[in-house]
C-alpha positions in Angstrom: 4.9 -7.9 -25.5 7.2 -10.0 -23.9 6.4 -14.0 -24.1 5.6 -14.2 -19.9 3.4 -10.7 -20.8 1.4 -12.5 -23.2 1.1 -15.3 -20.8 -0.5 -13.1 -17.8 -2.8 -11.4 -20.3 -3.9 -14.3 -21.5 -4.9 -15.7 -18.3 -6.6 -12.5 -16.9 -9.0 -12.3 -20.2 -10.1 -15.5 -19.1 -11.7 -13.7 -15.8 -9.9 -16.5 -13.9 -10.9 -15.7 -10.4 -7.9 -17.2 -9.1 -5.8 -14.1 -10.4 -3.5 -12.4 -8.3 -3.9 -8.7 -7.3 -1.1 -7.4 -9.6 -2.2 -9.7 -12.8 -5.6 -8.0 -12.7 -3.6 -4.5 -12.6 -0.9 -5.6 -15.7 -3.8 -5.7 -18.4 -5.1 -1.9 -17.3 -1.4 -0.7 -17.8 -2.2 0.6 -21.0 -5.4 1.8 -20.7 -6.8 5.5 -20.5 -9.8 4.1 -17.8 -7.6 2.6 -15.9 -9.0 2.8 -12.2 -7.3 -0.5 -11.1 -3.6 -0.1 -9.0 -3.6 1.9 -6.8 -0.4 3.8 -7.8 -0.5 7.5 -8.8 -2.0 8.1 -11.8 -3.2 11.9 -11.2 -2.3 14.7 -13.3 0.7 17.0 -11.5 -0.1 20.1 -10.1 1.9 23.1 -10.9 4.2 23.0 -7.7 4.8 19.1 -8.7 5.1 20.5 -12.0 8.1 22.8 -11.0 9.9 19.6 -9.6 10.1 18.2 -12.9 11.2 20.5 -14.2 13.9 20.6 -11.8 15.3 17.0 -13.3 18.2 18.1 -14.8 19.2 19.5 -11.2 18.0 16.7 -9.3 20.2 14.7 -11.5 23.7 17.1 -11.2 23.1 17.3 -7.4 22.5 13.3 -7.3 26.4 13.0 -9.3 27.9 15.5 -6.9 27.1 15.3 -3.2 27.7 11.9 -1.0 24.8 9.7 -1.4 24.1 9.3 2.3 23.4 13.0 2.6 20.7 13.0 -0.1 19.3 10.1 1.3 19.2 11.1 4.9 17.4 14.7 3.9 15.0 12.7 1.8 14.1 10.0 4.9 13.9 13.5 7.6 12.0 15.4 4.8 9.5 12.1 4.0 9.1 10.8 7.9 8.4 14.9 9.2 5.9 15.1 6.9 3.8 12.6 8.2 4.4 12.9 11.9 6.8 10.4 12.7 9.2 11.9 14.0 10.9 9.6 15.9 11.7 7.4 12.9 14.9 5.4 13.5 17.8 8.1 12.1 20.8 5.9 13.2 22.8 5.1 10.2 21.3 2.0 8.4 18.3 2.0 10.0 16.3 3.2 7.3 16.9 0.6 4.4 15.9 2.5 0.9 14.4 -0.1 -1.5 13.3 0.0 -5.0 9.6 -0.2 -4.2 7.3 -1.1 -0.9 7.6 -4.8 -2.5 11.2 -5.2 -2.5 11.3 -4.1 1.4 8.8 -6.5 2.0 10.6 -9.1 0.1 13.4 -8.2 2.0 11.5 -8.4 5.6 10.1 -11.8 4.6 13.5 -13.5 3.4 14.5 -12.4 7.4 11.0 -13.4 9.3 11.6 -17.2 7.6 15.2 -17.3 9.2 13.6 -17.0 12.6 10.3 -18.5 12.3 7.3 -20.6 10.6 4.2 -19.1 11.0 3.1 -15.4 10.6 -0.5 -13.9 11.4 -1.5 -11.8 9.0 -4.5 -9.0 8.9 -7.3 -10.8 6.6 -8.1 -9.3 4.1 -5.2 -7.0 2.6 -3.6 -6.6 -0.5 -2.6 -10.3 -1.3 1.0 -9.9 -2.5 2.1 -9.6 1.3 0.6 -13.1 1.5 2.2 -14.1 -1.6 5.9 -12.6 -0.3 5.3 -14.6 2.8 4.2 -17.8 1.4 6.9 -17.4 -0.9 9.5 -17.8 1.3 7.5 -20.9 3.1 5.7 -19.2 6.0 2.9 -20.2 7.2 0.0 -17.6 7.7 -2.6 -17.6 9.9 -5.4 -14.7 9.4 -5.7 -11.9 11.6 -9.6 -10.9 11.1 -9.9 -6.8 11.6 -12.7 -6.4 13.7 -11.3 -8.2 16.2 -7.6 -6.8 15.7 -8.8 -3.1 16.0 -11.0 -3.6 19.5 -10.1 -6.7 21.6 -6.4 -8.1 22.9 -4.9 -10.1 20.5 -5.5 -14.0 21.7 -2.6 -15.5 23.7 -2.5 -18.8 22.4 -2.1 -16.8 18.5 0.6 -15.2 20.1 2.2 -18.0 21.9 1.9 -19.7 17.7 3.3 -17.4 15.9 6.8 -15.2 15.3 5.1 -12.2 13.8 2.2 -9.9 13.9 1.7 -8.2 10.7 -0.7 -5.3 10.1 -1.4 -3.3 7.2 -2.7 0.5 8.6 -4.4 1.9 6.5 -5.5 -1.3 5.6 -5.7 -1.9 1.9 -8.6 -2.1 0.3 -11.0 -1.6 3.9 -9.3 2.2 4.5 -9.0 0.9 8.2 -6.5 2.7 10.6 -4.7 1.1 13.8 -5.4 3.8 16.3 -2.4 5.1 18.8 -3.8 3.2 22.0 -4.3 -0.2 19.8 -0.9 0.1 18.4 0.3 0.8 21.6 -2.0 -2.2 23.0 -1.1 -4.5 20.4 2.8 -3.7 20.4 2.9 -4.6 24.5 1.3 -8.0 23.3 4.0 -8.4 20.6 6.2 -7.5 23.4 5.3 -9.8 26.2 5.5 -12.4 23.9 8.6 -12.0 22.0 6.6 -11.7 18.7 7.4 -9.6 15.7 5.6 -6.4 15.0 5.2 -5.7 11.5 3.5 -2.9 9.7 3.0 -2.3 6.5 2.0 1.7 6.1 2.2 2.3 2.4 -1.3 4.3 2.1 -0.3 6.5 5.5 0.2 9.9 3.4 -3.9 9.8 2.7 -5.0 9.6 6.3 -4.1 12.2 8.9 -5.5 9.5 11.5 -2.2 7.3 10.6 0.2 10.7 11.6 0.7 10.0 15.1 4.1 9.2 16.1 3.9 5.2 15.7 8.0 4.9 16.0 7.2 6.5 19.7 4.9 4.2 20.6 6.8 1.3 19.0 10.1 2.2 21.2 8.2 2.7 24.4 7.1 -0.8 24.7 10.3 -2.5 23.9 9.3 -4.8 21.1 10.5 -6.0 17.9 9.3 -4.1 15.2 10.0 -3.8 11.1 7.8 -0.9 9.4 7.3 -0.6 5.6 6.9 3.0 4.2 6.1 3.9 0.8 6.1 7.0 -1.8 4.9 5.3 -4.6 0.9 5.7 -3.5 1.1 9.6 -2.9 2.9 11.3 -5.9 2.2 10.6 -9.5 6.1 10.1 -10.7 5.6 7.2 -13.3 6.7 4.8 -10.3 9.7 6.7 -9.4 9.2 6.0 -5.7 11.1 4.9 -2.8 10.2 1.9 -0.4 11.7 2.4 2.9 12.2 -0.5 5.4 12.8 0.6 9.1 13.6 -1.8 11.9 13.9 -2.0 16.0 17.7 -2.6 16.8 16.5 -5.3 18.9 15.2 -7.2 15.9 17.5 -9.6 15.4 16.7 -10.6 12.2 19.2 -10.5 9.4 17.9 -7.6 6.9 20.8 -5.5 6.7 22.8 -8.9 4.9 19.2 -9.8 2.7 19.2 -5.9 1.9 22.8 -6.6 0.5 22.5 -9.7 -1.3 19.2 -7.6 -3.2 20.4 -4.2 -4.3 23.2 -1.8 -3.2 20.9 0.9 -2.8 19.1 3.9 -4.8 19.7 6.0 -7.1 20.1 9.7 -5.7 18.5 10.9 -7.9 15.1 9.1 -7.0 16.1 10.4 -3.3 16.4 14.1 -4.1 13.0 13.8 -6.1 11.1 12.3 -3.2 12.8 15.0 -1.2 11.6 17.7 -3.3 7.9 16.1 -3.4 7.7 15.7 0.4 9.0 19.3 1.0 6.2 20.4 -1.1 3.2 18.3 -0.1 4.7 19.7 3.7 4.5 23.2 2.0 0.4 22.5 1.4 0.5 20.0 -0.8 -0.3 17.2 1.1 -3.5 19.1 1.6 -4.3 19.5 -1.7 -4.0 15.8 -2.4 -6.7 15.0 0.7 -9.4 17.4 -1.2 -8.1 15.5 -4.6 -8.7 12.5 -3.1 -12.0 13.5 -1.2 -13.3 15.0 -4.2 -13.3 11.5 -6.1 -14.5 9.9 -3.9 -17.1 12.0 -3.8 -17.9 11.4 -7.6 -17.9 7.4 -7.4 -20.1 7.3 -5.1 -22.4 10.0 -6.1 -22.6 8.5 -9.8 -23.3 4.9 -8.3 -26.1 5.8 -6.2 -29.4 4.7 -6.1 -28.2 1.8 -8.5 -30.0 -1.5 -6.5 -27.7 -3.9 -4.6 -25.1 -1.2 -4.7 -23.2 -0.2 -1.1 -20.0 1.1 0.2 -18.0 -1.0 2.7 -15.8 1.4 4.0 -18.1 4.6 4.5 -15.4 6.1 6.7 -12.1 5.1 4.5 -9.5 8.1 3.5 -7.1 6.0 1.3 -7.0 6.6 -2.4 -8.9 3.6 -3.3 -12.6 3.0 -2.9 -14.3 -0.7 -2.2 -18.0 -1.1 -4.0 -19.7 -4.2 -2.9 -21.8 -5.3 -6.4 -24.6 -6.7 -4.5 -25.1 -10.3 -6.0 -23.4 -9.7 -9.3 -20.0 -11.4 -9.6 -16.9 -9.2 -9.7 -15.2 -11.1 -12.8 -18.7 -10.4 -14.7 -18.8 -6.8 -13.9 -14.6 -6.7 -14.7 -15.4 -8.8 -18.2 -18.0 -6.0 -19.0 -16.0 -3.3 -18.1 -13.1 -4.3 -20.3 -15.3 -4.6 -23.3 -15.8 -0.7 -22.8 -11.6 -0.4 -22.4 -12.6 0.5 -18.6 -10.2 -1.9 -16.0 -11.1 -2.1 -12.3 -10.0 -4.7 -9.6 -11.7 -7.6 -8.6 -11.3 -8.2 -5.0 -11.2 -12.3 -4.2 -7.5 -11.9 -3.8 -7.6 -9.6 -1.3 -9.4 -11.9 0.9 -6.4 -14.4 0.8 -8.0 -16.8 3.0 -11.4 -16.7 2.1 -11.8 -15.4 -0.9 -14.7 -15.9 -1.5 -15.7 -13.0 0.8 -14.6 -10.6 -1.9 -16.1 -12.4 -5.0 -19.1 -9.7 -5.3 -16.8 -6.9 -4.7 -14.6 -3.7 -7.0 -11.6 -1.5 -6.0 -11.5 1.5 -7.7 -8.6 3.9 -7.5 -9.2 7.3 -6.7 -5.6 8.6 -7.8 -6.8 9.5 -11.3 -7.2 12.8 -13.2 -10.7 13.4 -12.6 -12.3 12.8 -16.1 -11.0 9.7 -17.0 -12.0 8.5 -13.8 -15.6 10.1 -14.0 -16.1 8.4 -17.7 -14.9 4.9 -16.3 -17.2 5.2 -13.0 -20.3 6.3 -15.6 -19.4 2.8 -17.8 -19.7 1.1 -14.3 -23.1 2.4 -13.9 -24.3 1.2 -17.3 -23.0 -2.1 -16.8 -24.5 -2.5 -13.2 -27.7 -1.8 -14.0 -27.4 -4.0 -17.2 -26.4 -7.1 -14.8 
């Protein structure tokens, strides 16, 4: 373990509550019950399977053919899947990224050229915030009840040079619906704002698979979308992040992209191909029942414990929130790791408050079902020990 490894694990056994998101998630790396990023951690299935098999393939076809064929295929393939189909298909419209992270890396280097302040949907997964903060914007929190059923309020608008929304959220499950998005992009418009969305958990929900390029391009605004593999497929974090961007944006990521990375590997483009063309060939399906099914379990084998609920009864996404009751979340975390079991603590979540996730878990759902069943049954003992 590297020295800076050392120092994050050190930390986290502390239960420091002031822990980001992604230190929490380092110490469960190595652990069999780990139910704590939300990355795919699922078994394959046998058409998955097939693909990697194919490797070898993948790999020839990735030396031989131009890489902007393979990675146009892979962008149609991935954006048909789930309904967008009027993604952006100009030439270098689509930037290909390492990882959702590095496009929103990317997208915050360019917001902080053209403005200060960014609202931000409160809570969400907090290394958005950090990205943002990072590269000294100011952030202003976007509460979601209010962001999915009233106008957004001018004088935000008139304070801020970007709108940033995370749909499905993560950790609430919550989706932007088409007239919101539509609603909320006319705002953006009117008011020369930024419209950014971050869609990395889209795959999981069918109610995120309307056409949100079409909406975005009817109402003339600026808009930057994050997309993501790495949440759908269980590829040991071969993934591809995918920035896409209005050509009105004016906003210098083509020249950030460049002074980050040159681009992917083809390889990594052929196999997200392949995985797209078969969750389009049913097994995007199959991953919805996975995911379902999971669900299912968790919240079967925590009920009737007292205090227990579940904040996000209508969520699809392949993590699940439980709300501890008046137990603290580091408590029920330090008690879990003594049985080897690692879930996530949710302050950080809650960048602005967080307090308001101090007595809450994520679980993710993207596990082999028996490792997940014998770390949500170590989460019952230890609930109704507390």
């Amino acid at each position: 373990m590297t020295e800076m490894a050392q120092s994050k694990a050190a930390k986290a056994y502390t239960g420091n509550p002031e822990n980001n998101l992604t230190e929490w998630e380092f110490l469960a790396l190595n652990s069999e019950l780990n139910i704590a990023d939300g990355h795919a951690r699922q078994e394959l299935t046998p058409g998955q399977t097939k693909i990697i098999d194919e490797l070898p393939l993948l790999f020839a076809e990735g030396e031989r053919r131009p890489v902007e064929e393979i990675e146009r295929e892979c962008h149609r393939t991935y954006f048909q899947l789930l309904g967008q189909h009027s993604y952006p298909s100009a030439p270098g419209r689509v930037l290909s990224c390492y990882s959702s992270s590095v496009a929103m890396e990317i997208l915050s280097r360019a917001l902080a050229t053209r403005m200060e302040t960014v609202a931000l949907v409160h809570p969400t997964f907090d290394n958005i915030a950090d990205l943002l903060r990072g590269n000294s914007l100011r952030l202003v929190p976007l509460a979601e009840d209010p962001l999915h059923g009233q106008d957004l309020d001018d004088r935000l608008l008139g304070s801020v040079g970007c709108v940033f929304v995370t749909t499905p959220n993560n950790p609430t499950g919550r989706v932007i619906t088409q007239e919101r998005l539509r609603r909320i992009a006319e705002q953006c418009a009117e008011h020369d704002v930024v419209l950014a969305l971050d869609t990395s958990f889209r795959g999981f929900d069918p109610r995120a698979h309307y056409d949100h390029y079409a909406v975005l391009q009817e109402t003339g605004c600026r808009w930057a979308v994050i997309e993501d593999t790495g949440k759908l497929w269980p590829t040991l974090d071969l993934k591809l992040g995918m920035l896409a961007f209005s050509e009105n944006l004016d906003l210098p990521v083509e020249k950030i992209y460049s002074d980050i990375l040159l681009g992917v590997s083809p390889m990594i483009l052929a196999l997200a191909r392949r995985f797209a063309e078969d969750a389009a060939g049913g097994g995007l399906g199959e991953l919805h029942r996975f995911i379902d099914g999971n669900r299912e379990l968790v919240r079967a084998e925590l009920s009737g414990i007292p205090g227990i609920t579940f904040p996000d009864p209508d969520s699809r996404v392949s993590v699940e929130r439980v709300h501890l009751g008046d137990r603290p979340s580091v408590e029920v975390w330090a008690a879990l790791r003594e049985r080897n079991v690692y879930a996530l603590p949710c302050r950080a979540f809650h960048w602005d408050a967080p307090d308001e996730g101090a007595n809450m878990l994520r679980i993710a759902l993207a596990r082999s079902t028996d490792p997940l069943s014998r770390s949500v049954k170590a989460l019952r003992l230890v609930l109704e020990r507390l």
